[in-house]
ZAFI-601717 format. One record per residue (C-alpha): y, z, x; residue in one letter. Coordinates in pm, whole numbers, padded with zeros to 5 digits, always signed. Example, Ala and Ser with C-alpha at 12.3 -4.5 7.8 and 13.67 -1.06 7.14 Angstrom:
<recs>
-00450+00780+01230A-00106+00714+01367S
</recs>
This chain:
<recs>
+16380+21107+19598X+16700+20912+19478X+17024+20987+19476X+17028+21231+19122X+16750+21433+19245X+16887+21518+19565X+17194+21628+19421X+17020+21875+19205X+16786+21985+19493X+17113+22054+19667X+17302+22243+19415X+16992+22489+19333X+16788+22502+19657X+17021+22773+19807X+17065+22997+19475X+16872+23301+19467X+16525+23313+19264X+16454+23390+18978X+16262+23730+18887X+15906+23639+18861X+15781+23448+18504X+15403+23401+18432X+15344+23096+18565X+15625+23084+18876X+15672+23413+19059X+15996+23433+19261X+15790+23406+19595X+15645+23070+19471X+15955+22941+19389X+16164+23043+19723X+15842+22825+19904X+15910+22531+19632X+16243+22524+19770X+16161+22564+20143X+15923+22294+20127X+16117+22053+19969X+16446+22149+20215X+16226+22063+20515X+16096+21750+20404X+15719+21909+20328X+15542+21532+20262X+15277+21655+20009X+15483+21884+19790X+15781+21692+19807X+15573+21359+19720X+15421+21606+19365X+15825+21722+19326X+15953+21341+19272X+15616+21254+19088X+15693+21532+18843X+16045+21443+18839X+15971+21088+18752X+15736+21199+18485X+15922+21429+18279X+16247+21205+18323X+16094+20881+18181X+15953+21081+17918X+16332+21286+17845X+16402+20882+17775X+16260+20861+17466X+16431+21106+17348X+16076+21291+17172X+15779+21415+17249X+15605+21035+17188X+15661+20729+17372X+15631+20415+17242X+15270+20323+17482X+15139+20691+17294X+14790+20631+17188X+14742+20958+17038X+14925+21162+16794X+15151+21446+16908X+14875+21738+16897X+14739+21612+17196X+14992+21521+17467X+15240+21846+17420X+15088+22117+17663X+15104+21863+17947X+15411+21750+17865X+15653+22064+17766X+15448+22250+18033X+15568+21970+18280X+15938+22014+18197X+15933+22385+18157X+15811+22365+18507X+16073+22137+18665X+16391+22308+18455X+16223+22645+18634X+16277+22492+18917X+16593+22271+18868X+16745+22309+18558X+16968+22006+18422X+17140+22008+18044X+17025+21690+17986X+16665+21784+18059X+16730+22098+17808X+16840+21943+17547X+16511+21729+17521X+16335+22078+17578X+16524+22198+17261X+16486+21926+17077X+16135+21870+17140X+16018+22201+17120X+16210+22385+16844X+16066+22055+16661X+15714+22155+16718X+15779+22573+16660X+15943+22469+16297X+15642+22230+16221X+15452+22450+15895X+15131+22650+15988X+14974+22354+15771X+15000+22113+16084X+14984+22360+16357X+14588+22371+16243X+14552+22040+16377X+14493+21667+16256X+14360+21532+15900X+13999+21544+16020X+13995+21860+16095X+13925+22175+15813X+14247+22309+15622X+14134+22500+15372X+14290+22787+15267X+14282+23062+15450X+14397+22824+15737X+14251+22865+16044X+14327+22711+16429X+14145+22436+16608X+14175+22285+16946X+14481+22145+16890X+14638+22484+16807X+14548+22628+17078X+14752+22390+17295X+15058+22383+17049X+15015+22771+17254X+15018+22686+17550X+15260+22422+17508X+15565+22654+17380X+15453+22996+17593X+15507+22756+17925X+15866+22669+17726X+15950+23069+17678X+15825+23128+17966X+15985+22893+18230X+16282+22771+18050X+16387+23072+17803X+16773+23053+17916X+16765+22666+17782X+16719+22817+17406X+17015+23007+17190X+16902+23357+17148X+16815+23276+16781X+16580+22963+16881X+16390+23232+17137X+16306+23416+16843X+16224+23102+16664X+15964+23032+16924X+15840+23363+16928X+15783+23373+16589X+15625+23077+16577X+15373+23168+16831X+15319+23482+16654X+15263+23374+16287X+15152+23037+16325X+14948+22981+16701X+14792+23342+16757X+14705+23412+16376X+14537+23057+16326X+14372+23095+16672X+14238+23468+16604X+14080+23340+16242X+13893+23090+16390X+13738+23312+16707X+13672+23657+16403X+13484+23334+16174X+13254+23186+16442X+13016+23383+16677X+12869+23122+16905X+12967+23070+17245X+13073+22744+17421X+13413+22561+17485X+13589+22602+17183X+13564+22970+17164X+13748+22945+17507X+14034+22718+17471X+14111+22946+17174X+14079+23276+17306X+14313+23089+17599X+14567+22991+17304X+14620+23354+17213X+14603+23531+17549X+14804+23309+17696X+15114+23338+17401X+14970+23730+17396X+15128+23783+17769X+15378+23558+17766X+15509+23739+17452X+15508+24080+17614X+15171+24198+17376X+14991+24468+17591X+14783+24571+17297X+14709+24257+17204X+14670+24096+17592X+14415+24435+17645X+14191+24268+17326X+14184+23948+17461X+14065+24021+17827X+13738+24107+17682X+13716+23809+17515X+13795+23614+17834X+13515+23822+17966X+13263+23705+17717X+13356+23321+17694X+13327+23328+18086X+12947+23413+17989X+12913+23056+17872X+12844+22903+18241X+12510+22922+18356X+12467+23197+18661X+12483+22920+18952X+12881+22803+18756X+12725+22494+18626X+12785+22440+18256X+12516+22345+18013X+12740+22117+17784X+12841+21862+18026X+13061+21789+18331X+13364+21704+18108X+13354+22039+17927X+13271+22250+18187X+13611+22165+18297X+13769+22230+17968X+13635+22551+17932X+13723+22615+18317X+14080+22487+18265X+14135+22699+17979X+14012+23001+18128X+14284+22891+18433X+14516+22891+18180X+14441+23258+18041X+14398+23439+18410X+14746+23250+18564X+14928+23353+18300X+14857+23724+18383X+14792+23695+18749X+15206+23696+18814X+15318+23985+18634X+14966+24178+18468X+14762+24154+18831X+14577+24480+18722X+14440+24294+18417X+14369+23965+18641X+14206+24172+18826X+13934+24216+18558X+13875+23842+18491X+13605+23733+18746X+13703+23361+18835X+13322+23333+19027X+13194+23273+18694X+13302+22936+18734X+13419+22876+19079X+13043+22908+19133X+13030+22577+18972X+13241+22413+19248X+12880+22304+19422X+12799+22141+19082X+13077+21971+19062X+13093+21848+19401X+12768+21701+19355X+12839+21541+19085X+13084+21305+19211X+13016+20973+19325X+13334+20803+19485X+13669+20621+19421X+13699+20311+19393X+13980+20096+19188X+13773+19999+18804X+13754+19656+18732X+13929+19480+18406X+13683+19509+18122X+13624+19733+17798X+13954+19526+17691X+14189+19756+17950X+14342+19741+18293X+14283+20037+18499X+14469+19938+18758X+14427+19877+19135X+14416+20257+19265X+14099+20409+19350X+13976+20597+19023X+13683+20852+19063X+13337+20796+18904X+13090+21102+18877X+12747+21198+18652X+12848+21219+18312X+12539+21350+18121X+12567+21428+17734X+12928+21373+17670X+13166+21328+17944X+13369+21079+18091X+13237+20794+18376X+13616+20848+18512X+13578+21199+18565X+13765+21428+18855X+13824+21750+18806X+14173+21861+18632X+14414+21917+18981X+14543+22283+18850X+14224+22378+18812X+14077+22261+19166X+14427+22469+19353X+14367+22793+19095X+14013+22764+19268X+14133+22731+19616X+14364+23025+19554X+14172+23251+19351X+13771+23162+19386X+13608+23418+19533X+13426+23316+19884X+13608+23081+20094X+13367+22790+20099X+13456+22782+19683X+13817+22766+19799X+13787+22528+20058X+13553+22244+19866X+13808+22297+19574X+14096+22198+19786X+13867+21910+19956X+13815+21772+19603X+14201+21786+19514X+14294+21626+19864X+14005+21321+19797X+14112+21275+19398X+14493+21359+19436X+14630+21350+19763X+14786+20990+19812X+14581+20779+20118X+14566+20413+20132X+14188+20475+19930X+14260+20775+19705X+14450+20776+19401X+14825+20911+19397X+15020+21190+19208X+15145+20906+18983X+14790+20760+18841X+14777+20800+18474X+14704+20827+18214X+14865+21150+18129X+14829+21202+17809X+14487+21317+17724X+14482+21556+18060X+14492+21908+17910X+14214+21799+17643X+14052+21717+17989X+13949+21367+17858X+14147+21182+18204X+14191+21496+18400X+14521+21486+18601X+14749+21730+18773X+15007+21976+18597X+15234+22178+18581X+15059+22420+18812X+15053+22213+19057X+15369+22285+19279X+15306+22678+19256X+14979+22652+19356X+14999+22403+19650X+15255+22666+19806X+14928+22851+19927X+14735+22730+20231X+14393+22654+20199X+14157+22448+20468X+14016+22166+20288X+13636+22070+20344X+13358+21862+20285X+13028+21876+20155X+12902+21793+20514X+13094+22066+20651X+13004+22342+20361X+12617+22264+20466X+12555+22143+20048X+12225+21995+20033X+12158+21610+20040X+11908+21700+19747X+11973+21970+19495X+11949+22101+19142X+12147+22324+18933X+12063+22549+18653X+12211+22322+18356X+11918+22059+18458X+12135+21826+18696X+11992+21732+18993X+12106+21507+19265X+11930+21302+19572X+12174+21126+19820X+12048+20965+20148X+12376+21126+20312X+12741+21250+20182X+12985+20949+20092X+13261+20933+20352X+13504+20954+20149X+13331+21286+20069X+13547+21444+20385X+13901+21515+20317X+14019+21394+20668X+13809+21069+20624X+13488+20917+20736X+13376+21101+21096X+13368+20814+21339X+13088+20543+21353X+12993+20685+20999X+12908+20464+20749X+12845+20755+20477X+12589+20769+20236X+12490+20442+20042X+12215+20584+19782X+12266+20839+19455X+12016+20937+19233X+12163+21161+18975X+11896+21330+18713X+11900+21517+18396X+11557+21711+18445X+11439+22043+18436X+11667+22357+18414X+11703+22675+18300X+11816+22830+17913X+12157+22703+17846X+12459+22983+17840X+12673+22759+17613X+12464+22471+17453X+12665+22194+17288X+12737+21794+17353X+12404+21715+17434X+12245+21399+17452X+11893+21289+17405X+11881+21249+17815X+11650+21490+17957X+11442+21282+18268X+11710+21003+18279X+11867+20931+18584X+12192+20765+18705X+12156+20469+19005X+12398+20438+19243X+12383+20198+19548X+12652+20065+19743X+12945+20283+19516X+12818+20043+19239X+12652+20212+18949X+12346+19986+18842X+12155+20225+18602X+12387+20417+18360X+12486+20681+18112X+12646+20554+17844X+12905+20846+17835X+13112+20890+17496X+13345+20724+17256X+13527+20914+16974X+13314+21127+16803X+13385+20962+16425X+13283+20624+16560X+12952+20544+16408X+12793+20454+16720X+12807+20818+16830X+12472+20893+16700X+12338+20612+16879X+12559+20676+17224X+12384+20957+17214X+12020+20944+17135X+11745+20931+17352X+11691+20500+17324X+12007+20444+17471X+11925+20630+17843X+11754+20536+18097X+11395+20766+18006X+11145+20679+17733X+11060+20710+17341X+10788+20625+17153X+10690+20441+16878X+10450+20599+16628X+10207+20331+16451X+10363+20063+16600X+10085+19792+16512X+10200+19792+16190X+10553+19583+16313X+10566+19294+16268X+10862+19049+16331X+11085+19177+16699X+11356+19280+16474X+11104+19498+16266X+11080+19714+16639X+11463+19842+16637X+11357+20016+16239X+11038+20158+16364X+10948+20512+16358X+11083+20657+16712X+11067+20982+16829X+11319+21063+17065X+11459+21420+17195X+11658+21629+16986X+11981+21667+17101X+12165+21940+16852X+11998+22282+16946X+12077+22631+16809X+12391+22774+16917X+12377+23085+17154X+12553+23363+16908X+12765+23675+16975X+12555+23944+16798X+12816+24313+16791X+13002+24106+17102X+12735+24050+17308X+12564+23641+17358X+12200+23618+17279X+11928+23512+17532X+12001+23118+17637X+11912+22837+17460X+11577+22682+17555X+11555+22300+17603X+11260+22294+17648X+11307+22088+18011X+11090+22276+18316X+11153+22215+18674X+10825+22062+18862X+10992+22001+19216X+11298+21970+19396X+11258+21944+19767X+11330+21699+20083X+11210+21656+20428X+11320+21407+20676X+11425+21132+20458X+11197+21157+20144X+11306+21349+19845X+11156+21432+19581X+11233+21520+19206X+10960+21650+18908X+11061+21725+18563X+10884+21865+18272X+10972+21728+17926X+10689+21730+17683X+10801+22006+17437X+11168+21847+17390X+11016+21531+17243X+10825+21707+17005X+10479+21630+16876X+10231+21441+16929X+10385+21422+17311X+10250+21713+17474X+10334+21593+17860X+10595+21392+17966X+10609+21463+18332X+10878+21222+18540X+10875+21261+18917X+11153+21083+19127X+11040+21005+19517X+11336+20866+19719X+11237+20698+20096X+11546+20659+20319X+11861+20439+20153X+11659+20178+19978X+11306+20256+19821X+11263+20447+19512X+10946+20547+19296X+10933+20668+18952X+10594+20789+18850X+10543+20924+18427X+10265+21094+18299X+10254+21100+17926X+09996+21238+17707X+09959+21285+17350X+09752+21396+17074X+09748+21059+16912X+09799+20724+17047X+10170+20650+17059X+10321+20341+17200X+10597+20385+17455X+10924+20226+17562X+11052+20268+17916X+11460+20212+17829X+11679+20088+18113X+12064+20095+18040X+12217+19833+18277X+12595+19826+18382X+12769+19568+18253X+13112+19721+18161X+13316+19433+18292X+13077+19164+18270X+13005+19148+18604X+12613+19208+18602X+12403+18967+18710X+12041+19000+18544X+11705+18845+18576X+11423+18925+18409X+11069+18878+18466X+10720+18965+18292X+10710+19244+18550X+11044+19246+18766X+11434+19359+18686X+11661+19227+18886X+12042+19340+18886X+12279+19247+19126X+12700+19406+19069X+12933+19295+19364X+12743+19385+19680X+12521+19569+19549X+12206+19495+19415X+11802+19675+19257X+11490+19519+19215X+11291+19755+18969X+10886+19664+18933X+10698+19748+18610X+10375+19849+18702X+10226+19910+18343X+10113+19739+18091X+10420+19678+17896X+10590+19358+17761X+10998+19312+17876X+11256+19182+17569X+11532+19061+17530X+11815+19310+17613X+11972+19475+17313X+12367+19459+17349X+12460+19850+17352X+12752+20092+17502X+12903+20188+17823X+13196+20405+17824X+13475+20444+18106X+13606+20775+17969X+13675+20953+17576X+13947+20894+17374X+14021+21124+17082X+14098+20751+16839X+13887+20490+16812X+13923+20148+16996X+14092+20310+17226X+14150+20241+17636X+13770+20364+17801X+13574+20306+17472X+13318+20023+17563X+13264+19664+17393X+12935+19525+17273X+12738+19428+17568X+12903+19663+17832X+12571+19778+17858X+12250+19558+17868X+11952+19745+17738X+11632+19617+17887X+11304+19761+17722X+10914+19728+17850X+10710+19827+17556X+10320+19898+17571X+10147+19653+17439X+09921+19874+17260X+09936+20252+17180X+09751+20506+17369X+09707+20887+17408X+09732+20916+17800X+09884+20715+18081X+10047+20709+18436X+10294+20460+18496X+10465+20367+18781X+10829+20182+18848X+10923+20042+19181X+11286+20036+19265X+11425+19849+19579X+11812+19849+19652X+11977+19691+19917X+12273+19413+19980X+12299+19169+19693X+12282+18873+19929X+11910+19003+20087X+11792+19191+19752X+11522+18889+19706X+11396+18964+20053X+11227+19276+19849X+10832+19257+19714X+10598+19471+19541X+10209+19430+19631X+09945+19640+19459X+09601+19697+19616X+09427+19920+19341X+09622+20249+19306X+09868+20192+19600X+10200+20029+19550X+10411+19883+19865X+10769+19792+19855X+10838+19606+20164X+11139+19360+20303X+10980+19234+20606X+11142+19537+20794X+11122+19811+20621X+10789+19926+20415X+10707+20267+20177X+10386+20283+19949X+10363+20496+19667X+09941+20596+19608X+09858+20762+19283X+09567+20963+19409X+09425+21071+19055X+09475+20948+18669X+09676+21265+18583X+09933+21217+18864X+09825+21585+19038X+09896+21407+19375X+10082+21161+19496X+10178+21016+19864X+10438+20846+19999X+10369+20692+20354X+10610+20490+20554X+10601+20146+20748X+10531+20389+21052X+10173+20568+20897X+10414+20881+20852X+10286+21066+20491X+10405+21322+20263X+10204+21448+19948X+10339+21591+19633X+10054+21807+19473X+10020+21991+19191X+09988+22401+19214X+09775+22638+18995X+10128+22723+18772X+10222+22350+18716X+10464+22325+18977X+10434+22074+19277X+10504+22060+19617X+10615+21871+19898X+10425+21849+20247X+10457+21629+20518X+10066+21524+20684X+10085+21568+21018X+09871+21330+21184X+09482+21420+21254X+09502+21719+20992X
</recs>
């Protein structure tokens, strides 16, 4: 801390506390101040990183810098909720009077802008949007935490403003719509949270049961059917709702059942992949600190970590302690400085409460006042290979290292090998943001990602539609009457059929959510033993007809050897394309192509993946990999032409049945071309020399299949009377 800031930490550290405000009881702050008087390292390293950030930001004198990307909808929560927070804590005039200006600004705005940008709907009667619902929260956190800042007259300005313009535009939009995903949460969040900061009992007593009901939007495990990005939105905002009562209404917190979604802390562990620093590329510098990559099905961000509020509301409030304690191991990994994790001063922060690049907040300092044990994965006993009720499913060959708070155990090299799949799942609780993905997978070797999602860009860029669709992931489509192309450019116009990725919505009929929304996606398999996992995934319904099976099944052998095996069958001959999105975000890919062999080597890492059909490898088409979403176009994380390379094997001829298999072999760049694929008949062997796994096919409709090692050691997968499969190792002599 410099000079100024001590000064101020001396002047207020010894004065008594304040009586408790929603989002700072007295008790939190008297342990602020401790911590910071004896030197604490962590919360004194968050105090001068807040400090810094609200101080460079009372320099320009707005709301807006002049680096702002975005307009002033988006940015306000985080950053009046940021000096609310420090002025609770140590209150300057100079930091008021940008709290006055900025914020009496914003509360005299008309009802006309509170309802959000031009894009969005404002007809008359007006009604909220997103955007409104954070103008909310960004002016209750004011009232609440820095009140005495504000002229008796501008209080009532702000309360007024909350009143007429936030909670009446918020409450139109939730009585108009009835279906249940993340908007109807950040909404009901916008009003509950100006509801009890304004003193409304009634109105607070309403609006529990609505928290109630939009907490029904998470599947039963806590994983979220709209994607990894959302999930945290919705999560966030429901944060937002119970912290603001937990304080001073704890009987009414009380009601709110945070295991809804702390559930979903095994998810989201799961889902992440590693830090790392991100390369130049996508026409933006991210940087050298380690920035966190995860699975970002249907829309969500490649730079994804969870918001840092959220992950210490979890490790204080969750409801078992192994929720609590992988929360906190995820904040100490993603925001807990270390010479390989990112600091409390990575940005960017404007975009963090619309959880597009999730960061730390206001809640931070009250929240890490609270001990909590931080562990890993390894430690919680989460399994290597798992799957989730949204459809995600996950094979590692072991945790990464950095997956343990305190570091890699000793002599550990950590895991090396992530397969991350959108298969089969359950109905989804709050359907939305889908992609045409289901049985595409994510490849990860060596913390490079070599297969890809293309994630998101701003939903009014035309490529959207295409970001989205089924073609652009790394599963198949199929051409109907495809021998009546011609010229290769003729192929991109042909009749597809790909997944549909808008469903119904899951309505509120009197209050209560319908059943779940079908996807049509089934769950085959999900099992592991020793070192082979194994995936199986159902998908024939969601392409529609004439498909009638498309059955994917994943095998995994140790840290370098995977199999992907498709059965497709149709009621006509269809012709189909086996798509493979290939990282090339920073134009770092190196790619050779064969008749029968993709080769991709990024940094250190590297995959050889075998065609073993009949199909005929192009060109690659130039398409789209996203870092992260940005609410403008040609923004920072919104990928260029060619950041993804789109390789295709098409059948050469159309056909109502077949069983394909690809051959994937990762290892170090530098020995990748020690890898080869023989055939003998229906038996396929990848093999280096050292280390050898063949894949046998044992019948045309894929019933069983058998994995054996170098070593003569087997495992079947067979098919069961309901359509199901198993895993069984063959003992020797059986």
């Amino acid at each position: 801390m410099n000079e100024r800031q001590n000064n101020v930490l001396e002047k207020e550290i010894n004065k008594e506390s304040k009586p408790n405000s929603r989002f700072l009881s007295s008790s939190e702050h008297q342990r602020i101040k401790a911590s910071l008087q004896a030197g604490d390292p962590l919360v004194s390293r968050f105090y001068a990183a807040l400090y810094k950030r609200v101080y460079e930001r009372v320099a320009t004198k707005g709301l807006l810098g002049p680096d702002a990307t975005v307009a002033w909808y988006y940015p306000a929560a985080e950053y009046l909720s940021d000096a609310a927070m420090l002025y609770a804590l140590f209150p300057e005039e100079k930091l008021a009077v940008w709290l006055r200006t900025v914020t009496l600004d914003i509360a005299r705005t008309s009802a006309y802008d509170w309802v959000g940008p031009a894009f969005r709907d404002h007809s008359d009667p007006l009604t909220g949007h997103l955007e409104t619902a954070h103008l909310c929260w960004a002016l209750s956190a004011v009232y609440d935490l820095a009140r005495d800042a504000f002229s008796e007259s501008e209080q009532a300005e702000i309360r007024q403003a909350l009143t007429e313009k936030g909670i009446v535009l918020c409450r139109r939009w939730i009585d108009k719509n009835t279906h249940l995903a993340n908007w109807r949460g950040i909404l009901m969040s916008g009003v509950l949270v100006a509801a009890s900061v304004l003193g409304n009992d009634e109105l607070v007593d309403e609006y529990v049961s609505e928290w109630q009901r939009c907490a029904l939007a998470f599947q039963p495990d806590g994983s979220y059917g709209e994607s990894l990005q959302y999930g945290n939105y919705l999560a966030f905002a429901l944060m937002m709702a119970y912290e603001s009562l937990s304080r001073t209404y704890p009987e009414k917190a009380a009601l709110l059942d945070v295991g809804t979604y702390a559930k979903g802390i095994r998810w989201v562990v799961s889902s992440m992949f590693y830090a790392k620093p991100l390369s130049g590329g996508n026409g933006y510098d991210w940087g050298n600190e380690p920035r966190a990559r995860a699975a970002n099905f249907n829309d969500s961000a490649a730079l994804f970590r969870p918001s840092g509020d959220l992950l210490l509301h979890l490790a204080v409030r969750a409801g078992t302690d192994d929720e609590k304690q992988l929360a906190r191991g995820l904040f100490t990994i993603y925001y807990e400085p270390s010479e390989r994790r990112p600091g409390p001063t990575q940005g960017p922060h404007e975009l963090a409460t619309f959880g597009m690049h999730n960061d730390w907040g206001f809640l931070t300092l009250p929240l890490l006042t609270y001990e909590t044990k931080a562990i890993s994965p390894q430690e919680v006993g989460l399994p290597l290979t798992t799957a989730f009720s949204n459809g995600h499913t996950f094979m590692r060959d072991a945790w990464d290292s950095l997956s343990r708070p305190g570091g890699s155990l000793p002599g550990s090299s950590g895991g090396r090998t992530i397969v991350a799949i959108n298969g089969g799942g359950d109905g989804l609780h709050g359907p939305g943001h889908l992609h045409g993905d289901l049985n595409s997978f994510i490849l990860v070797y060596n913390r490079e990602r070599l297969l890809v999602d293309p994630g998101h860009s701003c939903y009014r860029n035309l490529i959207h539609g295409l970001e989205s669709s089924t073609q652009t992931h790394n599963t198949c489509t199929f051409l109907v009457e495809a021998e009546t192309l011609g010229l290769q450019e003729d192929m991109a116009k042909s009749t597809m059929l790909e997944q549909k990725s808008v469903l119904p919505r899951r309505l509120l009929v009197n209050g209560v959510p319908g059943p779940p929304v079908d996807r049509k996606n089934r769950r085959l398999l999900v099992d592991r033993d020793d070192v082979v996992s194994v995936v199986g995934s159902e998908i024939g319904k969601a392409c529609g007809a004439p498909i009638q099976r498309f059955s994917r099944f994943w095998l995994m052998a140790g840290s370098n050897v995977l199999f992907v095996v498709d059965r497709i069958e149709a009621t006509q001959p269809v012709t189909t394309v086996w798509n493979w999105l290939v990282n090339n975000r920073d134009g770092q890919a190196q790619v050779d192509t064969q008749p029968a062999c993709l080769t991709v080597r990024r940094n250190e890492a590297g995959m050889k993946l075998f065609h073993c059909g009949r199909g005929k490898i192009g060109h690659p088409v130039y398409g789209y990999v996203h870092d992260a979403y940005h609410v403008e176009p040609n923004q920072y994380g919104e990928g260029k032409p060619g950041s993804g390379l789109l390789y295709r094997w098409t059948e050469s001829a159309p056909a109502t049945t077949r069983t394909v298999l690809h051959a994937i072999a990762l290892d170090d760049a530098i020995v990748l071309d020690r890898w080869a694929l023989t055939e003998e008949g229906n038996a396929f062997t990848l093999s280096n020399g050292q280390k050898k796994w063949t894949l046998i096919v044992q019948d045309e409709e894929a019933n069983q299949l058998s994995i054996v090692s170098g070593h003569g050691r087997r495992w079947d997968v067979l098919r069961q009377e309901n359509d199901t499969y198993s895993l069984n190792r063959i003992v020797a002599n059986e």
